[in-house]
Jmol script that loads the backbone (N, CA, C; Angstrom):
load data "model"
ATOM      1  N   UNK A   1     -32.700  -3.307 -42.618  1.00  0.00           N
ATOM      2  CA  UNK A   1     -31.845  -3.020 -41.482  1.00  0.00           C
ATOM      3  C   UNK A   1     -30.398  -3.339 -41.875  1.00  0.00           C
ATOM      4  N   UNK A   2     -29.513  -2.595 -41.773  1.00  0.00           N
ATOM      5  CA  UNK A   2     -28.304  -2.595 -42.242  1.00  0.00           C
ATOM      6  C   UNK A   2     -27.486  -3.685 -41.102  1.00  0.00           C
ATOM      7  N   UNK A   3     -26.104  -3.832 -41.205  1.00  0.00           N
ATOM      8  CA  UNK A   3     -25.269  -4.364 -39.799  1.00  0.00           C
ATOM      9  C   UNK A   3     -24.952  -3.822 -39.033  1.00  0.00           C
ATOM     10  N   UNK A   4     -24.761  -2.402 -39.194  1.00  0.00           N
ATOM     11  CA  UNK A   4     -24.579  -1.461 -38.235  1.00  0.00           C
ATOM     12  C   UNK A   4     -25.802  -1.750 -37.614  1.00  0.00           C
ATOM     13  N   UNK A   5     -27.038  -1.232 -37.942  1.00  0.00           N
ATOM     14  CA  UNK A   5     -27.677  -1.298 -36.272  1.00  0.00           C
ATOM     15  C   UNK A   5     -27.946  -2.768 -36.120  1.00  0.00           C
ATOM     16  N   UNK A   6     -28.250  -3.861 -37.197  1.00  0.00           N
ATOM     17  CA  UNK A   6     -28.018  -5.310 -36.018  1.00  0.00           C
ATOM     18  C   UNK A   6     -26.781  -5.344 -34.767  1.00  0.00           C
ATOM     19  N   UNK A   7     -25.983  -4.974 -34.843  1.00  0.00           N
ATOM     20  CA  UNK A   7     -24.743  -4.782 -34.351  1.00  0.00           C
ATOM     21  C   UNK A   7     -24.718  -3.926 -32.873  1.00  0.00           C
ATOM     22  N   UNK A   8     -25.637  -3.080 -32.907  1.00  0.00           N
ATOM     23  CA  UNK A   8     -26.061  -1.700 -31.733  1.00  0.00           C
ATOM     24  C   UNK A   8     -27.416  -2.449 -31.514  1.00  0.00           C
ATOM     25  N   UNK A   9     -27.917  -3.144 -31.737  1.00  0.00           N
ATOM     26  CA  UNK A   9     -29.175  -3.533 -31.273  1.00  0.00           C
ATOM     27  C   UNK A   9     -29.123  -4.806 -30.249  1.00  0.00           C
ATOM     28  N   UNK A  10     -27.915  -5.572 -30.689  1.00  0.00           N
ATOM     29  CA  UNK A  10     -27.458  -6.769 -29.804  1.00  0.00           C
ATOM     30  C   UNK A  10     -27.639  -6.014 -27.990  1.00  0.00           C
ATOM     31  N   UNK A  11     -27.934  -6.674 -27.233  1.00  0.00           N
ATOM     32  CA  UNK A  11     -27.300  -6.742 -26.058  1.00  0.00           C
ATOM     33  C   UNK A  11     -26.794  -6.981 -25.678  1.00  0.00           C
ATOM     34  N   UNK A  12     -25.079  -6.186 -24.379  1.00  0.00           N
ATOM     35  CA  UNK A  12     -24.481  -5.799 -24.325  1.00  0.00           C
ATOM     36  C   UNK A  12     -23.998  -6.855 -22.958  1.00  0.00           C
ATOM     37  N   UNK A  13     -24.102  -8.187 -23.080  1.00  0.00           N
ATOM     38  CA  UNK A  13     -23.343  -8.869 -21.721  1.00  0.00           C
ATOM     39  C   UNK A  13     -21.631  -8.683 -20.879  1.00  0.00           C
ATOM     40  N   UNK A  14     -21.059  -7.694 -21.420  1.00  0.00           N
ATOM     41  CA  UNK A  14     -20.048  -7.246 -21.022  1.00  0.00           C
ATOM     42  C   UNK A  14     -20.283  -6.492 -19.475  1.00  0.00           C
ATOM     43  N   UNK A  15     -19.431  -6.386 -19.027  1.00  0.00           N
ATOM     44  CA  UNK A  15     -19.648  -5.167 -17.624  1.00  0.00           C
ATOM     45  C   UNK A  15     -19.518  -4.156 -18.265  1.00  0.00           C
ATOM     46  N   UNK A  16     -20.107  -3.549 -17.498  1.00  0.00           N
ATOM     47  CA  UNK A  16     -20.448  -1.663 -17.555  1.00  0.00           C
ATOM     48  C   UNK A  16     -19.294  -1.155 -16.856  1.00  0.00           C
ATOM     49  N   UNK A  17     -18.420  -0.367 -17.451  1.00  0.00           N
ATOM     50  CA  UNK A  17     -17.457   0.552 -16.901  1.00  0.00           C
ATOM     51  C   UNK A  17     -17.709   2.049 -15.671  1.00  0.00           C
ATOM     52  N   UNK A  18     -18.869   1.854 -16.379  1.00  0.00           N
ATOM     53  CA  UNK A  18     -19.514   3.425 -15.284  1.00  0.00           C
ATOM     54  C   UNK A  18     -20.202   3.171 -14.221  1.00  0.00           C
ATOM     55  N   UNK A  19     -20.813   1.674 -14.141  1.00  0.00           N
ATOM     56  CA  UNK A  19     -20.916   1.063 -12.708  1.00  0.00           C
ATOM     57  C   UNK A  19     -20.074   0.175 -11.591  1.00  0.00           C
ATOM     58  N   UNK A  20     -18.485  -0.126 -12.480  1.00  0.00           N
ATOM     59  CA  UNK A  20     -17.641  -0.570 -11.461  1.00  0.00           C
ATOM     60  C   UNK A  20     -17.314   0.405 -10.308  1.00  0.00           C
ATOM     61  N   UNK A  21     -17.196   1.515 -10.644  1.00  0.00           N
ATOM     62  CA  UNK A  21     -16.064   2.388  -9.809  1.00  0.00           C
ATOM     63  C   UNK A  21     -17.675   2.158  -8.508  1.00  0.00           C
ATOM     64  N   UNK A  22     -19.285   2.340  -8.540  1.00  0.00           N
ATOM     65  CA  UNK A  22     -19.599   2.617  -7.758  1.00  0.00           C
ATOM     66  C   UNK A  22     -20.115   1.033  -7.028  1.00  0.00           C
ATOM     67  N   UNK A  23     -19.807   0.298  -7.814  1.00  0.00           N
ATOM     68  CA  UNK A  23     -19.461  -1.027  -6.777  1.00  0.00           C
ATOM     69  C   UNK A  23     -18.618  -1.100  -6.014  1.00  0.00           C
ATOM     70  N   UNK A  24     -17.630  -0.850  -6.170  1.00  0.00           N
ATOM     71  CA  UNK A  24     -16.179  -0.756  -5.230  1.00  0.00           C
ATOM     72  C   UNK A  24     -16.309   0.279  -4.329  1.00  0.00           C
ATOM     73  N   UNK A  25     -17.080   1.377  -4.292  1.00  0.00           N
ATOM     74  CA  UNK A  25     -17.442   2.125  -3.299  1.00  0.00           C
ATOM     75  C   UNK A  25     -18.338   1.565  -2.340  1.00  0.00           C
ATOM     76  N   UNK A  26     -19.297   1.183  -3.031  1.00  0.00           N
ATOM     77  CA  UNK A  26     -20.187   0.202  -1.988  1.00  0.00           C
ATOM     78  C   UNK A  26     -19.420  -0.611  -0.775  1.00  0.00           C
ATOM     79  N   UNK A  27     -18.730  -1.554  -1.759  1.00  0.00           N
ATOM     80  CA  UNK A  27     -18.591  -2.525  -0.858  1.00  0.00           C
ATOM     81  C   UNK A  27     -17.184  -1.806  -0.310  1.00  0.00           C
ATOM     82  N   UNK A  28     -16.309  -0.462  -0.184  1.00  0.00           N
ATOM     83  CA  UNK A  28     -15.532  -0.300   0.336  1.00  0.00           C
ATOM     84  C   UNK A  28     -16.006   0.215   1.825  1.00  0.00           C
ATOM     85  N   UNK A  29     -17.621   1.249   1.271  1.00  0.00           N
ATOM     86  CA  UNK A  29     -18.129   1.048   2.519  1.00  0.00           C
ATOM     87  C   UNK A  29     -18.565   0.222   3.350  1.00  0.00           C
ATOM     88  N   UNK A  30     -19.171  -0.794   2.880  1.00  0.00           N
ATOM     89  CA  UNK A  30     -19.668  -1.529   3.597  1.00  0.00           C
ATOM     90  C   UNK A  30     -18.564  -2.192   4.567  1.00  0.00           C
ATOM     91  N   UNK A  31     -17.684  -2.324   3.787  1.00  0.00           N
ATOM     92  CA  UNK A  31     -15.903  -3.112   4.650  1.00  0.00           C
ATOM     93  C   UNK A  31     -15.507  -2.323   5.683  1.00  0.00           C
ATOM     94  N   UNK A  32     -15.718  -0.581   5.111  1.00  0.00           N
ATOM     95  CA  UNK A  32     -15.212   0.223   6.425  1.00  0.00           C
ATOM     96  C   UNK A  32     -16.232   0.245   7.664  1.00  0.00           C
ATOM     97  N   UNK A  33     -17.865  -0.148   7.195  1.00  0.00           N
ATOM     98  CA  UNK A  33     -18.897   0.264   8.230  1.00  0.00           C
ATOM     99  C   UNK A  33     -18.212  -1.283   9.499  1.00  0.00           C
ATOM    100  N   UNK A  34     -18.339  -2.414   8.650  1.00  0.00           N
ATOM    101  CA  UNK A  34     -18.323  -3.442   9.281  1.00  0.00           C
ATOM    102  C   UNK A  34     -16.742  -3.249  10.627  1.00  0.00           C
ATOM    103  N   UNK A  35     -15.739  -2.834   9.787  1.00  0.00           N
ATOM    104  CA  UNK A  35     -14.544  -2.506  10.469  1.00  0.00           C
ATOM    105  C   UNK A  35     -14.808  -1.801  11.971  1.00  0.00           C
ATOM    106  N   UNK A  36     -15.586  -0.884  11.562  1.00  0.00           N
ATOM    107  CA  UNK A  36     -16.024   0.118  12.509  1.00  0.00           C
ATOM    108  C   UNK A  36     -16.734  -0.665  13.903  1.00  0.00           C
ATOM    109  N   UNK A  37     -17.840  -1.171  13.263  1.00  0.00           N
ATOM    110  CA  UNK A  37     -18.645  -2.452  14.548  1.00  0.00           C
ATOM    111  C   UNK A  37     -17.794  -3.311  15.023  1.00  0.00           C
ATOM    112  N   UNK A  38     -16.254  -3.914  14.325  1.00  0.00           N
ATOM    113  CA  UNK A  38     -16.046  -4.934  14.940  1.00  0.00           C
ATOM    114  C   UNK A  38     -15.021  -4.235  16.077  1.00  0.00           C
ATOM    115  N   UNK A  39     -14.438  -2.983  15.678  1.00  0.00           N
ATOM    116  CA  UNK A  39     -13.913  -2.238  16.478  1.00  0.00           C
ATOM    117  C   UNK A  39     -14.196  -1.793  17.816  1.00  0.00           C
ATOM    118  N   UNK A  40     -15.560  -1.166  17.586  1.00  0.00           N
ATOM    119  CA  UNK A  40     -16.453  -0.804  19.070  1.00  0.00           C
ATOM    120  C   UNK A  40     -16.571  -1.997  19.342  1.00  0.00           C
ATOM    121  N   UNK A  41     -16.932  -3.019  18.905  1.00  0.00           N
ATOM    122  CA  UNK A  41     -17.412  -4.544  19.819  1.00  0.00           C
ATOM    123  C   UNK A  41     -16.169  -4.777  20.803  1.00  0.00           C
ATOM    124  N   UNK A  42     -15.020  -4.645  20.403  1.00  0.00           N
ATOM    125  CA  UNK A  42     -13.585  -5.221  20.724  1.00  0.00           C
ATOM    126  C   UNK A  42     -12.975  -3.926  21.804  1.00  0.00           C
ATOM    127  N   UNK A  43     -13.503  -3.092  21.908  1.00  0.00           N
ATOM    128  CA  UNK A  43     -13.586  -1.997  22.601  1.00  0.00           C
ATOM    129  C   UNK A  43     -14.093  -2.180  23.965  1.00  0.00           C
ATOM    130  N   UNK A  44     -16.070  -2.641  23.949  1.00  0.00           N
ATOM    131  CA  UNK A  44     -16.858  -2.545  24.755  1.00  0.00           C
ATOM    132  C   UNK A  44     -16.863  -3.713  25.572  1.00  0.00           C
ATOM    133  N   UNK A  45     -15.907  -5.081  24.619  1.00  0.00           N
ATOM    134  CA  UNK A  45     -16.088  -6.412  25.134  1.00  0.00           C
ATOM    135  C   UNK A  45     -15.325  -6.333  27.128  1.00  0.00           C
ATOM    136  N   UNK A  46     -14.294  -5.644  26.815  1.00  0.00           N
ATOM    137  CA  UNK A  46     -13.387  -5.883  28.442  1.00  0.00           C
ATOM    138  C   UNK A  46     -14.256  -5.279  29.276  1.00  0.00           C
ATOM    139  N   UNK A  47     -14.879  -4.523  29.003  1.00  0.00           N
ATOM    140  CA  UNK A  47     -15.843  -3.392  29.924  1.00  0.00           C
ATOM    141  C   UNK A  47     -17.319  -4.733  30.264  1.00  0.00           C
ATOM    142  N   UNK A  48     -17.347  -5.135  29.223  1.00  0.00           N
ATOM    143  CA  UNK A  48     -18.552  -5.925  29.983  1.00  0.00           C
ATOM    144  C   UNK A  48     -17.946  -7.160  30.462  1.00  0.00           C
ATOM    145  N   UNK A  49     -17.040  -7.636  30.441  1.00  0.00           N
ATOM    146  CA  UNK A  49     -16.290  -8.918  31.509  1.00  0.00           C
ATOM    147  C   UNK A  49     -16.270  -8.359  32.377  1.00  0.00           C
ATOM    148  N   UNK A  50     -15.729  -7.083  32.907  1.00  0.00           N
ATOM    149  CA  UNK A  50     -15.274  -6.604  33.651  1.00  0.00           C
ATOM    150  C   UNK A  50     -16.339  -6.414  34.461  1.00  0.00           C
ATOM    151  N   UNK A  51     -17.894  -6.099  34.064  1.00  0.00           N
ATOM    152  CA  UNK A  51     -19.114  -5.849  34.584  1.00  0.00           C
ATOM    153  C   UNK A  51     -19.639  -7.141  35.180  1.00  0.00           C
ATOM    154  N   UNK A  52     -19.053  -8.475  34.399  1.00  0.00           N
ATOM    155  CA  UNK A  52     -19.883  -9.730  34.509  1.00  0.00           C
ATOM    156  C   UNK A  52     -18.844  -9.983  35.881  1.00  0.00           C
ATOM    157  N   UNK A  53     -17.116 -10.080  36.006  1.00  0.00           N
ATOM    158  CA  UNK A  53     -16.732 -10.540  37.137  1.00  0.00           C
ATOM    159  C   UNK A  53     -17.147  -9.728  37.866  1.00  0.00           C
ATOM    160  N   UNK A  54     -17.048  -8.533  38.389  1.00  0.00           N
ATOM    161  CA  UNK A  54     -17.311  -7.916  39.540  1.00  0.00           C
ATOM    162  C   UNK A  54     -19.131  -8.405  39.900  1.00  0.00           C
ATOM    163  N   UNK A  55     -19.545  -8.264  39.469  1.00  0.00           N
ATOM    164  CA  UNK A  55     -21.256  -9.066  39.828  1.00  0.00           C
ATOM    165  C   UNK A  55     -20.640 -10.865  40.310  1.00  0.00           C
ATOM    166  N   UNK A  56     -20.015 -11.436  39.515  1.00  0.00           N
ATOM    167  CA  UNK A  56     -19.994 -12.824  40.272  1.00  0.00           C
ATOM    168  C   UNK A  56     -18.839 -12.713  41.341  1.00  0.00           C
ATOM    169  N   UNK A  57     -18.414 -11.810  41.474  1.00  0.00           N
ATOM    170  CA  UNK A  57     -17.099 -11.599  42.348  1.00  0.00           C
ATOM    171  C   UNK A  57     -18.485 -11.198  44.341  1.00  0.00           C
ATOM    172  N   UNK A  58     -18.891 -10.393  43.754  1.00  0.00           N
ATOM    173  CA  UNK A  58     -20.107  -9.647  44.844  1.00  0.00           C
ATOM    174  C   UNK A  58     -21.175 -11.178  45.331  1.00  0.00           C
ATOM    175  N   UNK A  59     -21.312 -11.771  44.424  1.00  0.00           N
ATOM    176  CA  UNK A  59     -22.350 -12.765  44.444  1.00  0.00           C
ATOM    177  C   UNK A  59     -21.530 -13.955  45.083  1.00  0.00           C
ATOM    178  N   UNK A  60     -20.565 -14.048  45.261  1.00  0.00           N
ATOM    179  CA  UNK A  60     -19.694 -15.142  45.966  1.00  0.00           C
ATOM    180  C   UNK A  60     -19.755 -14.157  47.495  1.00  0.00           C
ATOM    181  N   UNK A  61     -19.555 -13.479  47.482  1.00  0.00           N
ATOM    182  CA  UNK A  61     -19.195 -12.747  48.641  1.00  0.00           C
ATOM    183  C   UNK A  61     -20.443 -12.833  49.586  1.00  0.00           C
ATOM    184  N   UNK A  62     -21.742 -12.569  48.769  1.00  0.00           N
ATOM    185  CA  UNK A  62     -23.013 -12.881  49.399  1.00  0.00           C
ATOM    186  C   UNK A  62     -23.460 -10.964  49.783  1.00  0.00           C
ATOM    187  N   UNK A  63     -23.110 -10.289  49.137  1.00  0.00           N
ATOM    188  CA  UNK A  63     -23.165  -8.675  49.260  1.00  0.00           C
ATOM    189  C   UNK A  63     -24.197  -8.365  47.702  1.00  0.00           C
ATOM    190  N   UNK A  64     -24.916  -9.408  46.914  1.00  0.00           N
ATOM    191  CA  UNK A  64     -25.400  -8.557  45.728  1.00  0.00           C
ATOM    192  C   UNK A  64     -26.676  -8.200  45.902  1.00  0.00           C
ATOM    193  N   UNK A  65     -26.194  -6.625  45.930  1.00  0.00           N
ATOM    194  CA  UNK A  65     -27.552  -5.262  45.987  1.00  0.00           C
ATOM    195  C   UNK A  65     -28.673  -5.722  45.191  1.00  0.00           C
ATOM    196  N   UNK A  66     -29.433  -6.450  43.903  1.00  0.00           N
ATOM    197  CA  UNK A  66     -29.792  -6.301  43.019  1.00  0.00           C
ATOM    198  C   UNK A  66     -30.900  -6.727  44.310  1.00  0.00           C
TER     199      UNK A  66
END
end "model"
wireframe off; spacefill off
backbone 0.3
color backbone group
């Protein structure tokens, strides 16, 4: 066996160039999915205060339909 292939036969603990770019996609999605949920959460949050006072607003009053 020559040094050339001892040399190509070693394994290769360096990073892989052709799997960075699709790591950084990953996790760019994953950053945009998460963005997205915390968005609608921050969206839907006033709408449900808004659901919780008017129910304790009715329930003081002594008027709750439920």
């Amino acid at each position: 066996m020559s040094k050339d292939n001892k040399a190509n036969l070693r394994a290769n603990h360096g990073q892989h160039s052709d799997s960075q770019p699709h790591k950084l996609s990953l996790l760019f999605r994953f950053m945009k999915f998460i963005s997205w949920v915390i968005v609608i959460g921050l969206l839907l949050s006033p709408l449900a205060c808004t659901v919780q006072i008017i129910d304790d607003i009715k329930e003081q009053q002594g008027g709750n339909d439920e």
